[in-house]
C-alpha positions as CSV (number, residue, x, y, z in Angstrom):
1,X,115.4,91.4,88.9
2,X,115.6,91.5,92.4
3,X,116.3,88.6,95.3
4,X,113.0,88.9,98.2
5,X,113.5,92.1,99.2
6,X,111.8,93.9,102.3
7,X,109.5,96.7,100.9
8,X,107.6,98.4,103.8
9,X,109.7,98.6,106.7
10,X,112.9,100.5,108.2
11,X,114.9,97.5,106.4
12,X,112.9,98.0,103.3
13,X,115.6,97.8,100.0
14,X,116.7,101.5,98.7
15,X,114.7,100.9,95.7
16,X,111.3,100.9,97.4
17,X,112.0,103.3,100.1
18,X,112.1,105.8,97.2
19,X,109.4,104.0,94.8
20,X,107.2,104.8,98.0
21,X,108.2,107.9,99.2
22,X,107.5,110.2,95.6
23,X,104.2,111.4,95.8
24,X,102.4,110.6,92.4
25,X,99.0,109.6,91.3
26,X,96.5,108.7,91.7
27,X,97.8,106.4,94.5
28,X,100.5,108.7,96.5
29,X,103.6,108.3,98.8
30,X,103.1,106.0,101.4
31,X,104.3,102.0,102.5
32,X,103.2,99.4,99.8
33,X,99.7,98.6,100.9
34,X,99.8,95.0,99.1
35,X,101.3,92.5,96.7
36,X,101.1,93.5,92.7
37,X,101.4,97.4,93.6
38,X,102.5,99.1,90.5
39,X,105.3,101.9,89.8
40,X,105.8,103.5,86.4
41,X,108.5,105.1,85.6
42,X,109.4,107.6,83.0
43,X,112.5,107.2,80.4
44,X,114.3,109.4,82.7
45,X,114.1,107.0,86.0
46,X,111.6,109.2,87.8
47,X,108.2,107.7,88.9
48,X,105.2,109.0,86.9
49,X,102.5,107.1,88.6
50,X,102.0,104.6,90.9
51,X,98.8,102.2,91.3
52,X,97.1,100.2,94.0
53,X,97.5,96.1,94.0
54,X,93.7,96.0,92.7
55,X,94.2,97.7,89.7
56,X,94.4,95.1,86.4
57,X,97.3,95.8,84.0
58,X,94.5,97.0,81.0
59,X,92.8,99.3,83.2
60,X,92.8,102.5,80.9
61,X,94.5,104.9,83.3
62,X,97.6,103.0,83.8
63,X,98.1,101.8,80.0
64,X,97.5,105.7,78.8
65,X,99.8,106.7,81.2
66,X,102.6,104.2,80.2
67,X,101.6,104.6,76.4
68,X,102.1,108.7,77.1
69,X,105.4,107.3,78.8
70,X,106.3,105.7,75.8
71,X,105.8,108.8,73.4
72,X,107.7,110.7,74.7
């Protein structure tokens, strides 16, 4: 868990400068555009894919990528 943490500016915390700066889809590198943006990360650390604040958590591309995640 983290303390409120700048995420889109110079000051923004280590962890989101390089959430935001691997280029994955289907959203892309680039600043967080809004609240409830989504990272996924692989078992290794790395981000596998990274999703826009309007998609919902049971929309099928972001639960097939976690479950493909997962089986690995």
């Amino acid at each position: 868990m983290l303390a409120k943490v700048d995420v889109k500016s110079d000051t923004a915390c280590d962890l989101y400068k390089h959430l935001s700066s691997v280029s994955t889809k289907p959203l892309g590198a680039g600043p967080v555009k809004w609240n409830f943006e989504k990272f996924v990360l692989g078992r290794d650390g790395e981000v596998i894919g990274r999703f826009g604040s309007g998609v919902k958590p049971e929309d099928a591309a972001f639960t097939s990528l976690i479950e493909s995640a997962l089986a690995k």
